[in-house]
Structures are given as C-alpha cells and as structure tokens.
DRENVEXDO-76035 format. One record per atom (N, C-alpha, C): residue number from 1; residue in three letters; atom name; x, y, z negated. Coordinates in steps of 0.2 Angstrom, whole numbers, plus 5000, padded with zeros to 4 digits. Atoms other than C-alpha are relative to their C-alpha. Layout:
DRENVEXDO-76035
NUM_ala_CA_X_Y_Z $
...
end
This chain:
DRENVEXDO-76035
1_unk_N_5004_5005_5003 $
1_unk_CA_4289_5528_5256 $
1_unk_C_5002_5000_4992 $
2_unk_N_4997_5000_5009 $
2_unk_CA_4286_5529_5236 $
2_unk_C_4993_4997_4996 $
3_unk_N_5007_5002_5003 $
3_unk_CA_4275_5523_5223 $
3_unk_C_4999_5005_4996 $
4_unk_N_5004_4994_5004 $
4_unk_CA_4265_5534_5213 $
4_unk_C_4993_4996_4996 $
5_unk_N_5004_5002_5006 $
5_unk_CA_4258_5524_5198 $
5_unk_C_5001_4990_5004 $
6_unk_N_5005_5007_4996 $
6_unk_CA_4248_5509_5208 $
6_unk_C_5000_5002_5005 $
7_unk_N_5002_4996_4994 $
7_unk_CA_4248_5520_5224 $
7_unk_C_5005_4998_5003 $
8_unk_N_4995_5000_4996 $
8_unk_CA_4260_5516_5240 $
8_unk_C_4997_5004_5003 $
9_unk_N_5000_4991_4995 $
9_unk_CA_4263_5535_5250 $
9_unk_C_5005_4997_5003 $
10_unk_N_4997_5000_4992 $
10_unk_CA_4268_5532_5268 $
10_unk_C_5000_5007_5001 $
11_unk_N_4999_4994_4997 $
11_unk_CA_4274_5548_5274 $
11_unk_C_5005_4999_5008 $
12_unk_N_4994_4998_4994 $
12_unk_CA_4282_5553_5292 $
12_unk_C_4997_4996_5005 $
13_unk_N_5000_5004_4992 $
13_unk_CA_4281_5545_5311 $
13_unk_C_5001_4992_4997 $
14_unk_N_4998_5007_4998 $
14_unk_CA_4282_5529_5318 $
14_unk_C_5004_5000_5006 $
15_unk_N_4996_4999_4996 $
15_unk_CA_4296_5527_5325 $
15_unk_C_5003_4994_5007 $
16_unk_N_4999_5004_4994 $
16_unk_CA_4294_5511_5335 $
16_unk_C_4993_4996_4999 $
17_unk_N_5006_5005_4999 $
17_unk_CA_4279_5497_5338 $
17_unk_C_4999_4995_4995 $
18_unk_N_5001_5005_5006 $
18_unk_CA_4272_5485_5323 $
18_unk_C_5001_4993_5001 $
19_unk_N_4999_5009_5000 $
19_unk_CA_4278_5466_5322 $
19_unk_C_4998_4999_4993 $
20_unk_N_5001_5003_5005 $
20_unk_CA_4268_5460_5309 $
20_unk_C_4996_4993_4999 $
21_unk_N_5000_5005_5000 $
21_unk_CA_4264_5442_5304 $
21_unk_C_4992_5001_4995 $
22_unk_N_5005_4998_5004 $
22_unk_CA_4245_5445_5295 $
22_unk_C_4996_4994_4998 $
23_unk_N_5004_5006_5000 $
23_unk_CA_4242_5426_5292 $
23_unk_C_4997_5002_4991 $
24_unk_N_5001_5001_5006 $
24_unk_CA_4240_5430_5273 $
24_unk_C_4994_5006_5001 $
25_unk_N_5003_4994_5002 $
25_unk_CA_4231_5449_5275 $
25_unk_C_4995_5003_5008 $
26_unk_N_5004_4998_4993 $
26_unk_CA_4220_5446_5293 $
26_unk_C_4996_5007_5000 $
27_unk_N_5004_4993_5004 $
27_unk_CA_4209_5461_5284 $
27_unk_C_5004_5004_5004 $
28_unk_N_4997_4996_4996 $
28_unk_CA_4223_5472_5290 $
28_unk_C_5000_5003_5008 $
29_unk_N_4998_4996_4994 $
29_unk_CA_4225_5471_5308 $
29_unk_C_4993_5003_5004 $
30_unk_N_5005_4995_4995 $
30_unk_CA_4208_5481_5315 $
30_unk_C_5005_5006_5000 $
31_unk_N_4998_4997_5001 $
31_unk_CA_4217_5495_5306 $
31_unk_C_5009_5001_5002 $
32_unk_N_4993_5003_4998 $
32_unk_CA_4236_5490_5311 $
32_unk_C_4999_5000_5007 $
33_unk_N_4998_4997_4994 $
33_unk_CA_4232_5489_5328 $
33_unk_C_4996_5007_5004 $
34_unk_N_5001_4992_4999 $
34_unk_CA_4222_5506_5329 $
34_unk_C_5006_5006_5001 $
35_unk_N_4996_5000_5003 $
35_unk_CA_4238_5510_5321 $
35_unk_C_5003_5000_5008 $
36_unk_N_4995_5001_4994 $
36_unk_CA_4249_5503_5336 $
36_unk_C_4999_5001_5005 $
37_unk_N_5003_4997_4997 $
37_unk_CA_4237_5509_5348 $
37_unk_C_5005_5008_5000 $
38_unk_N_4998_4994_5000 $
38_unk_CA_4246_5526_5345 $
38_unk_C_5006_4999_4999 $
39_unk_N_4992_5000_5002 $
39_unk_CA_4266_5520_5340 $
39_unk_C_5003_5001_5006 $
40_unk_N_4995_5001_4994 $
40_unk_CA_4280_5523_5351 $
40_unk_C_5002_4996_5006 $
41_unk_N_4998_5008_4996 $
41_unk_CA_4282_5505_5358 $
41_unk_C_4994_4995_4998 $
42_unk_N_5004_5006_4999 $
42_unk_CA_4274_5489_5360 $
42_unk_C_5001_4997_4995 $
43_unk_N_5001_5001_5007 $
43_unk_CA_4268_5480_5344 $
43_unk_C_4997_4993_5003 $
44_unk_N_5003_5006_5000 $
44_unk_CA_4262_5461_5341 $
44_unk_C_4999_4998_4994 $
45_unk_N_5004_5004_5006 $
45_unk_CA_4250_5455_5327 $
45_unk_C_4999_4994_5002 $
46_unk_N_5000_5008_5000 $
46_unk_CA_4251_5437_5324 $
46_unk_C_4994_4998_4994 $
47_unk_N_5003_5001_5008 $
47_unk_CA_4242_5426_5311 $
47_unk_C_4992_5003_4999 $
48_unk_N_5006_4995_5002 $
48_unk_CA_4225_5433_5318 $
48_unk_C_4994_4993_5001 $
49_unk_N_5003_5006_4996 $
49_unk_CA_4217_5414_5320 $
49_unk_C_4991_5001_4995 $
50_unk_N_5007_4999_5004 $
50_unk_CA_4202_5419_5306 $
50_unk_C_4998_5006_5003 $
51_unk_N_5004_4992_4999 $
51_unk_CA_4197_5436_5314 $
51_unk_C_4992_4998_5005 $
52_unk_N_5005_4998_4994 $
52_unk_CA_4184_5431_5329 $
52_unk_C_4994_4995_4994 $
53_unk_N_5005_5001_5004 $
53_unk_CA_4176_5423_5312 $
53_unk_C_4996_5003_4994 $
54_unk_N_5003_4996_5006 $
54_unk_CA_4172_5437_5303 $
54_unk_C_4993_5003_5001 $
55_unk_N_5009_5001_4997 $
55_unk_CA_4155_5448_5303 $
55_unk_C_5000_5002_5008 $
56_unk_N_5002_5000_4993 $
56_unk_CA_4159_5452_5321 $
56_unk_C_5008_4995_5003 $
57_unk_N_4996_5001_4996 $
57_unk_CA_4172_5445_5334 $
57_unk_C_5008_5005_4998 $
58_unk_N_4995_4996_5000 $
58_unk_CA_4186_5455_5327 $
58_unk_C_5007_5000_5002 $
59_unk_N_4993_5000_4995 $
59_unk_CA_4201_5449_5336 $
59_unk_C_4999_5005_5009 $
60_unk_N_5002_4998_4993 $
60_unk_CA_4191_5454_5351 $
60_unk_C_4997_5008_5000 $
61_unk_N_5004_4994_5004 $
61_unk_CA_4184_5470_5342 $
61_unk_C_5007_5005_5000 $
62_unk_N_4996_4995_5001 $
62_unk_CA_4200_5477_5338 $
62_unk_C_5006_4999_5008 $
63_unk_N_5000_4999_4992 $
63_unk_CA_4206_5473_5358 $
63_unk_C_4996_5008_5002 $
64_unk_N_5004_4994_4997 $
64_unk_CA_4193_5484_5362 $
64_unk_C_5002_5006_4998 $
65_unk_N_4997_4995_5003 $
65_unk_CA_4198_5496_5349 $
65_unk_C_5006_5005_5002 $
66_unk_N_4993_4998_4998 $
66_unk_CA_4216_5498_5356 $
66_unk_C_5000_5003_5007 $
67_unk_N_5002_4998_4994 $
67_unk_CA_4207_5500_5373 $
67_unk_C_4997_5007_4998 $
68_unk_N_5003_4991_5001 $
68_unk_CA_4198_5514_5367 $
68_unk_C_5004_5006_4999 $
69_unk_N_4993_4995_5002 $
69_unk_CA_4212_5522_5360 $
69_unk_C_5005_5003_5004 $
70_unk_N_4999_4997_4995 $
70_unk_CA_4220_5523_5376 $
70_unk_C_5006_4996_5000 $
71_unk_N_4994_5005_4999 $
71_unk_CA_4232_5508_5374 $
71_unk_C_4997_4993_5004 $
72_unk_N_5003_5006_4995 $
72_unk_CA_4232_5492_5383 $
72_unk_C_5001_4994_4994 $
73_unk_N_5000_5005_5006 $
73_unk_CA_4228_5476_5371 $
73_unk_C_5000_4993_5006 $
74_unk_N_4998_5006_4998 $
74_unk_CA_4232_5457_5376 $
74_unk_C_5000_4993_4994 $
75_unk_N_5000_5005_5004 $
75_unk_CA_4225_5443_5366 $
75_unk_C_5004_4995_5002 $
76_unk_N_4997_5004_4998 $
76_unk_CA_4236_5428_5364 $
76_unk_C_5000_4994_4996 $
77_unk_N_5004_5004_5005 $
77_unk_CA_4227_5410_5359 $
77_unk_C_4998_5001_4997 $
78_unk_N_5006_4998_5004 $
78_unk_CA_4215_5418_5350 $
78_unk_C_5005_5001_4994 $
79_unk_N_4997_5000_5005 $
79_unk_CA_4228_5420_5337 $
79_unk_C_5007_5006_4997 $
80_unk_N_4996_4998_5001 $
80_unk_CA_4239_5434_5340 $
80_unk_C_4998_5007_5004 $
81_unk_N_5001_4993_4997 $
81_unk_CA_4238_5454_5349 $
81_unk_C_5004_5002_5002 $
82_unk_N_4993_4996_5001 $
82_unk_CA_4251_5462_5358 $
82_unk_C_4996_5007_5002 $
83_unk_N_5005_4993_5000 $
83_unk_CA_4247_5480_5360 $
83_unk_C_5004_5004_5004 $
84_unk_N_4997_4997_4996 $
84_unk_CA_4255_5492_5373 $
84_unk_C_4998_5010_4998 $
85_unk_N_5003_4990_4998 $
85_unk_CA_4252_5514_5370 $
85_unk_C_4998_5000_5005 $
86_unk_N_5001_4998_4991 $
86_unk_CA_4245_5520_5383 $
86_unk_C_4998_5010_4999 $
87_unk_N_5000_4993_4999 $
87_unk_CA_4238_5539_5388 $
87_unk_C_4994_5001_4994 $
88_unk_N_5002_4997_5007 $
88_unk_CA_4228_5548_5374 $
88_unk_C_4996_5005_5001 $
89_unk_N_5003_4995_4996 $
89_unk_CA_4220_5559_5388 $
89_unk_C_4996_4998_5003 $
90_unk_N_5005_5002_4997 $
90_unk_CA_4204_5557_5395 $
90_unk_C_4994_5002_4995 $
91_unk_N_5007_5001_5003 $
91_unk_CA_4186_5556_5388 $
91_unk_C_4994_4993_5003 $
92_unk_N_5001_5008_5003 $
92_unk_CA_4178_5538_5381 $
92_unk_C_4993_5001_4999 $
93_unk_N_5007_4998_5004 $
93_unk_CA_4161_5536_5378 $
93_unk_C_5002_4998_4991 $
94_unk_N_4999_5005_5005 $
94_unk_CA_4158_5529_5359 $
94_unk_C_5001_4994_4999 $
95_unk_N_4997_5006_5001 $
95_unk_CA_4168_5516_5351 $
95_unk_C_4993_4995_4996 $
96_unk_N_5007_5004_5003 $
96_unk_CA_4154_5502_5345 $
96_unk_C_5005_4995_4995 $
97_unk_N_4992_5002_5005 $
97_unk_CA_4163_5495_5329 $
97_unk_C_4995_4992_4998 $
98_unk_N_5004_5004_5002 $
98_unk_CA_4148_5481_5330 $
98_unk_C_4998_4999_4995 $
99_unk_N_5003_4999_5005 $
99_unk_CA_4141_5485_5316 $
99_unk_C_5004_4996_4993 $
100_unk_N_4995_5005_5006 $
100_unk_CA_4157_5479_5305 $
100_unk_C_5004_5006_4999 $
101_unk_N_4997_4994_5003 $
101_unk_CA_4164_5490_5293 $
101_unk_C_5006_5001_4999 $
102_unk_N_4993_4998_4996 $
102_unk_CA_4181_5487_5296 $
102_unk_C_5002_5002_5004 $
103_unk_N_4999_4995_4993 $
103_unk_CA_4180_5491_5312 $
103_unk_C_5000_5006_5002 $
104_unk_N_5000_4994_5000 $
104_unk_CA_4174_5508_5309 $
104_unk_C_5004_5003_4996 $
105_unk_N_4995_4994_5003 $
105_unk_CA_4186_5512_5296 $
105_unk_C_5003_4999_5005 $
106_unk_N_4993_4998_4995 $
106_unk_CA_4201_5506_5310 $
106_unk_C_4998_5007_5003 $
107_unk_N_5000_4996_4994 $
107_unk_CA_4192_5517_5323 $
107_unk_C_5001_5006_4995 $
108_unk_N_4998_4994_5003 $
108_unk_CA_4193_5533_5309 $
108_unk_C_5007_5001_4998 $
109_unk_N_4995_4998_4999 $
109_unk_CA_4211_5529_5308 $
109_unk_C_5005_5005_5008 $
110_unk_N_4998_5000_4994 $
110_unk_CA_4214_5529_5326 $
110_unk_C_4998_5007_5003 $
111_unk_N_5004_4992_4997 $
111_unk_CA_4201_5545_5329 $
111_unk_C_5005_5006_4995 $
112_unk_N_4997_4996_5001 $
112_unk_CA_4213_5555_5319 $
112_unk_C_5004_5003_5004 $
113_unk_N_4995_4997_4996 $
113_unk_CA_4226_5556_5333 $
113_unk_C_4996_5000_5005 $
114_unk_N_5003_5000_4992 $
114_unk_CA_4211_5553_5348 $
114_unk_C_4995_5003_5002 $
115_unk_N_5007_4998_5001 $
115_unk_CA_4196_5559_5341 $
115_unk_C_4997_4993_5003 $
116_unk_N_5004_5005_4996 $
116_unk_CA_4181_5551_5348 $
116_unk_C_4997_5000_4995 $
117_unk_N_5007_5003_5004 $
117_unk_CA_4162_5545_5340 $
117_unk_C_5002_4994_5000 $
118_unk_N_5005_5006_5002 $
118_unk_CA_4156_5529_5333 $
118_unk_C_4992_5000_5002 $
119_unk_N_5005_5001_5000 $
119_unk_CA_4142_5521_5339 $
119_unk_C_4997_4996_4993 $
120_unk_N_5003_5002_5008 $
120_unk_CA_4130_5517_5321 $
120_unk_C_5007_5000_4996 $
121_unk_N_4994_4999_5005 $
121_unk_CA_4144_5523_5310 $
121_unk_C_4996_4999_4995 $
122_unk_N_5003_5003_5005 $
122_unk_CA_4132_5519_5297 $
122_unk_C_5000_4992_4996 $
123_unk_N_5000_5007_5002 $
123_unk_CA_4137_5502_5295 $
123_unk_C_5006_4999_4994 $
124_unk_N_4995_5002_5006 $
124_unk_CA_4151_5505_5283 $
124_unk_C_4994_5003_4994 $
125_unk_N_5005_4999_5004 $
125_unk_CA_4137_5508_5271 $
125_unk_C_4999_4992_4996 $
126_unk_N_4999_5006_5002 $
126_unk_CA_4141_5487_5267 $
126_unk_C_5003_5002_4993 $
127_unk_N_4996_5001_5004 $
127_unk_CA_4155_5491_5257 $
127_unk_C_5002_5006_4997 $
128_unk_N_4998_4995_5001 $
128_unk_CA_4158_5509_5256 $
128_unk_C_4997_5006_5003 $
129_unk_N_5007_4997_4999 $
129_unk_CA_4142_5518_5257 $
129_unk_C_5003_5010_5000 $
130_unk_N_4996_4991_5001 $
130_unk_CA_4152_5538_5254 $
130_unk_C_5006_5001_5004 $
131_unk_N_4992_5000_4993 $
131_unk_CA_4166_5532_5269 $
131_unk_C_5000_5007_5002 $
132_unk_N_5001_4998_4997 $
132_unk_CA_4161_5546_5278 $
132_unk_C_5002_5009_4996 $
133_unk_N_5000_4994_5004 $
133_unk_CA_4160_5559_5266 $
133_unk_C_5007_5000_4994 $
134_unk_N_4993_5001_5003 $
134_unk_CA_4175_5552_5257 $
134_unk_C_5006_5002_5003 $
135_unk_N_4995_4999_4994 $
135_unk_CA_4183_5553_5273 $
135_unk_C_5001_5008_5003 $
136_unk_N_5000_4994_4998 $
136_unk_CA_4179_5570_5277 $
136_unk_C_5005_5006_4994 $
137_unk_N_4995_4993_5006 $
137_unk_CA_4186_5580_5260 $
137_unk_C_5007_4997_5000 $
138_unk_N_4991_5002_5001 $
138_unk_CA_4203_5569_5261 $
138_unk_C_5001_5003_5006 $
139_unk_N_4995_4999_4995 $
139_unk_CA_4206_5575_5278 $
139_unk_C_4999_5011_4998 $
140_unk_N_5000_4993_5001 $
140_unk_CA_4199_5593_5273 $
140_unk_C_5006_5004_4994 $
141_unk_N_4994_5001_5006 $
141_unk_CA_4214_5590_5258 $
141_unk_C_5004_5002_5004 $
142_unk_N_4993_4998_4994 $
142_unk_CA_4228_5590_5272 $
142_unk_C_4998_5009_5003 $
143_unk_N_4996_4993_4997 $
143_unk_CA_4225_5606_5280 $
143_unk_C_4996_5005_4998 $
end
C-alpha cells in the first residue's frame, strides 16, 4: 500500500476475509463484498442498515452478488452480511445488478476473478456513461 499524489495503490493478495464496519461509507460494500466473495476466509460488513434503501435493494443485491460469485452470503437484521468463499467453478447465468450502477461496477470487480455477463450493463450510464470503455483499456494496461 502507497500513496501516489491523491491516489491509494493496493497491490498484492488477500490474505484473509474483510471485517469492516461501513456505517460511515455503505457506498462501499456491493464492491467489498464481491471483493470477499473471492478472499481466503469468512468476511462480515456491518453498518449496512441504509442499503435496502438505495436505487435497488442493495443489501440484498450484493447477497445475490456474492451468490453469483460462487460464495455463500447471510444477511443479518437487515444491517450486516457475512460472506463465506465458496467454488469459483461452474457456469451462472447473468448477474442482474437491477439496473443500479453500483451494482454493476461490484459485479466487474468480481468478474475479474470469475468472469461472467451482466444483465443491462448499460445502467452505469447514471454516473459513468464510459465505465465500460474505461474499464476495458485499464484492464487492457495490465497485461
């Protein structure tokens, strides 16, 4: 971990499962648990009590998400997610990110280790109408 200007660079593994508290930054956990969806261990987002009021259901969004990913997810009073790894093998239909732009960026963190379509990937076009195309030359930068 370094900074570079205004920029935080994460490099390297995950070397165990996320406990993080996101009462301040709920924003985070679609991506955080895509994220823990794939970590070495068991993970728990707390502090998720505004999510199932965003533009979709997203406590119960990024559940599904963690399902797709090939992990097991577990709501807990609406306000918290424990997340479990699971296999990484198989074939999914498409993730439906319900037409919430967070949701489709998690799922492109998550498709970098599992692959997998979006159902209407067009919906990050709210916020970030060139995601796709942004997304494409960053990753075409790595290798």
């Amino acid at each position: 971990m370094a900074w570079d200007q205004d920029t935080l660079v994460l490099s390297g593994t995950l070397k165990r499962g996320i406990q993080a508290d996101l009462t301040q930054c709920p924003d985070l956990a679609p991506v955080l648990a895509a994220t823990a969806a794939l970590a070495p261990g068991d993970s728990e987002l707390t502090g998720l009590e505004t999510l199932p009021f965003k533009e979709c259901d997203r406590l119960d969004a990024s559940a599904e998400l963690v399902r797709w990913l090939g992990g097991h997810a577990e709501m807990i009073d609406g306000r918290a997610l424990l997340i479990r790894p699971g296999s990484t093998k198989g074939s999914r239909p498409p993730f439906n990110p319900r037409n919430d732009h967070r949701m489709a960026f998690a799922a492109a963190v998550g498709a970098l280790r599992r692959g997998g379509d979006l159902i209407d990937p067009g919906c990050v076009a709210k916020t970030f109408p060139s995601f796709w195309k942004t997304w494409d030359a960053m990753l075409d930068g790595l290798g």
